[in-house]
Residue frames as qw, qx, qy, qz and C-alpha x, y, z in Angstrom:
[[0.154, 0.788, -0.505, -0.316, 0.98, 9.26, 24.24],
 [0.400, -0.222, 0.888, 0.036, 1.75, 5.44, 24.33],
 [0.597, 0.481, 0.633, -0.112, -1.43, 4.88, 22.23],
 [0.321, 0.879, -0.081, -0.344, -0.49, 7.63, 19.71],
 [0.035, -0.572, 0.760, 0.306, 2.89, 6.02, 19.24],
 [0.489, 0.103, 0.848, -0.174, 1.15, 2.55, 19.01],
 [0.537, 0.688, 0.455, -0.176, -1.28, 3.59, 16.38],
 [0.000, 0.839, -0.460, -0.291, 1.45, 5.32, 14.54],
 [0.222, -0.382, 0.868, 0.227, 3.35, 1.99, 14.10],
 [0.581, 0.149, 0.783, -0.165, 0.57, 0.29, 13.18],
 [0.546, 0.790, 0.017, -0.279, -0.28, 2.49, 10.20],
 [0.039, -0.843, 0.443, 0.304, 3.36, 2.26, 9.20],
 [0.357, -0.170, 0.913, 0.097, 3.31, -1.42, 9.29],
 [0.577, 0.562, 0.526, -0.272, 0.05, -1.62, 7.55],
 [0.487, 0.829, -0.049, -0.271, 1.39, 0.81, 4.96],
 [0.040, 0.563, -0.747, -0.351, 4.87, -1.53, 4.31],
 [0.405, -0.027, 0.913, 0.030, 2.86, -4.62, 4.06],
 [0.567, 0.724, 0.357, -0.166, 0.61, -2.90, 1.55],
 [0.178, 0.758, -0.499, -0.380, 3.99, -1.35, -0.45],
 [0.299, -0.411, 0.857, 0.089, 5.26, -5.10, -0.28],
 [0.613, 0.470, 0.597, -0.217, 1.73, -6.61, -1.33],
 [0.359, 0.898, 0.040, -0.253, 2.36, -4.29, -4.38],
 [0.250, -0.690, 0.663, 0.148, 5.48, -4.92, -5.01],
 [0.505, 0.033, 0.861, -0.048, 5.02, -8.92, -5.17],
 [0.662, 0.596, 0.341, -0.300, 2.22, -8.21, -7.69],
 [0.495, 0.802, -0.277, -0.187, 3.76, -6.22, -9.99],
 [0.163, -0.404, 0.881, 0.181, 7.04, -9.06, -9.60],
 [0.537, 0.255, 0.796, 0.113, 4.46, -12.04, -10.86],
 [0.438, 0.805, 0.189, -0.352, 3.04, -9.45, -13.35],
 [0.412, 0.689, -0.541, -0.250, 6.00, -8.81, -15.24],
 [0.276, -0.056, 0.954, 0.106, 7.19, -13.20, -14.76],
 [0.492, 0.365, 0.764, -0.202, 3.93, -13.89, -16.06],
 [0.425, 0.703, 0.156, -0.548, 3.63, -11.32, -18.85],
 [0.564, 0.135, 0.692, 0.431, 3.85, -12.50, -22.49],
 [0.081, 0.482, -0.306, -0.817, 4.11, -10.05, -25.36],
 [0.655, 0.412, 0.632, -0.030, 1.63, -9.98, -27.94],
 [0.238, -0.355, 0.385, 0.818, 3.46, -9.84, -31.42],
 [0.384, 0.607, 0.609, 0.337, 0.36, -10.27, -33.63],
 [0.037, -0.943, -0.255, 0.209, -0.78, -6.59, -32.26],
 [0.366, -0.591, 0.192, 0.693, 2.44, -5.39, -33.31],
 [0.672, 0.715, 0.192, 0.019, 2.02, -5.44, -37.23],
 [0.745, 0.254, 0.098, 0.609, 5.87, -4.33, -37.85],
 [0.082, 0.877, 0.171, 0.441, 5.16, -0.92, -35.98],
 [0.245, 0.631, -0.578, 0.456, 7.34, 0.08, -33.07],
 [0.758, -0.283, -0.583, 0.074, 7.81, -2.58, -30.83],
 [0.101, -0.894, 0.324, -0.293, 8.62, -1.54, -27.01],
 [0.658, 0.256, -0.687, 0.174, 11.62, -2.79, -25.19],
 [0.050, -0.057, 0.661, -0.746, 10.95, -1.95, -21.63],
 [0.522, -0.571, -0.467, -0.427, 7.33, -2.78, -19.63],
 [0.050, -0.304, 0.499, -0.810, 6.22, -1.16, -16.46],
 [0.479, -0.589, -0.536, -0.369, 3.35, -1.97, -14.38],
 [0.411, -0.307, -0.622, 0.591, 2.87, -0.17, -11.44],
 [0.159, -0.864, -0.418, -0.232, 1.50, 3.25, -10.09],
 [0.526, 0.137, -0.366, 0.756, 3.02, 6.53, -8.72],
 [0.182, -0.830, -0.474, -0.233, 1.55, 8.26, -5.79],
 [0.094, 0.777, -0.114, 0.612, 2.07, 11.69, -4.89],
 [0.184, 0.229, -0.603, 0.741, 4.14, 12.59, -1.03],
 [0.395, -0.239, 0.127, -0.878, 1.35, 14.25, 0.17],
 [0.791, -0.077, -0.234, -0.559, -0.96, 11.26, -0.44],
 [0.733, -0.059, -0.662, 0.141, 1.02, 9.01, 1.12],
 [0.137, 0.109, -0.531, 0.829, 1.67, 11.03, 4.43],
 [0.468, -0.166, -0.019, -0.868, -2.13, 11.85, 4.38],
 [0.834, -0.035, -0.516, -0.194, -2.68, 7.94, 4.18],
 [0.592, 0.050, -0.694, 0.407, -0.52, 7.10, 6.45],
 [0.148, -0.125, 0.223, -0.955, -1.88, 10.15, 9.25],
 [0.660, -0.051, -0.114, -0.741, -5.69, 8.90, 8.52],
 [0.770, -0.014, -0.632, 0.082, -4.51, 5.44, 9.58],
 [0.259, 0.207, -0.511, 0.793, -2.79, 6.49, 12.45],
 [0.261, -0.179, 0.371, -0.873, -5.79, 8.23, 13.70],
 [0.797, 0.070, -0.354, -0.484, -8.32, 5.21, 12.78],
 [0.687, 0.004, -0.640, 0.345, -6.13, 2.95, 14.36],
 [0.162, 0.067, -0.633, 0.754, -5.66, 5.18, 17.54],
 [0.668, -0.108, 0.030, -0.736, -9.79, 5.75, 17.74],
 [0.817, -0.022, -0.483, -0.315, -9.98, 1.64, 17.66],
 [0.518, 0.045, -0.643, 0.562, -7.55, 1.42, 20.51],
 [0.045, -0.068, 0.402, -0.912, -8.70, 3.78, 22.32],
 [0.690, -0.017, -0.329, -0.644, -12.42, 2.35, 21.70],
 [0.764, 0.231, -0.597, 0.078, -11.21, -0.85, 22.54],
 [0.528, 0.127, -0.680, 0.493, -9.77, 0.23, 25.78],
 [0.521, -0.205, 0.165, -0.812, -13.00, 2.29, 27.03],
 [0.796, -0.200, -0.001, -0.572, -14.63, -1.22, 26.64],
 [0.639, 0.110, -0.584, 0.487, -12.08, -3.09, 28.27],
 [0.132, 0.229, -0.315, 0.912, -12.48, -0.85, 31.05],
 [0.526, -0.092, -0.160, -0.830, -15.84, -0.91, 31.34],
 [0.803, -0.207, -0.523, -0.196, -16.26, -4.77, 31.51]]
């Protein structure tokens, strides 16, 4: 049960340091981004810019679950051949 929780956290942590990774991007993305007005030609300019991605509940619980259990197979892998030596 200790390994279950263990592999658990780890996915969780994996999956905030991959929200955060994301995150960061899309902050230098929009600092860095420079409107191009040639492209505009006098047609409707927008005022707002997004860059990012939205993923469905499901897919993120499913992600986060399929870590979990990857992570607890590598521990538990890990602690057969630990055990062993």
């Amino acid at each position: 049960m200790k390994r279950i929780i263990r592999a658990l956290l780890i996915s969780l942590l994996l999956h905030f340091l991959y929200a955060v990774a994301l995150l960061g991007r899309g902050y230098i993305k929009t600092l860095l981004y420079v409107p191009d007005f040639s492209k505009a030609n006098g047609k409707f300019l927008q005022d707002e810019l997004v860059f990012g991605t939205i993923f469905p509940l499901w897919a993120s619980l499913a992600s986060i679950i399929v870590v979990a259990v990857v992570t607890w197979l590598i521990l538990k892998l890990a602690s057969i051949k630990k055990a062993a030596v």
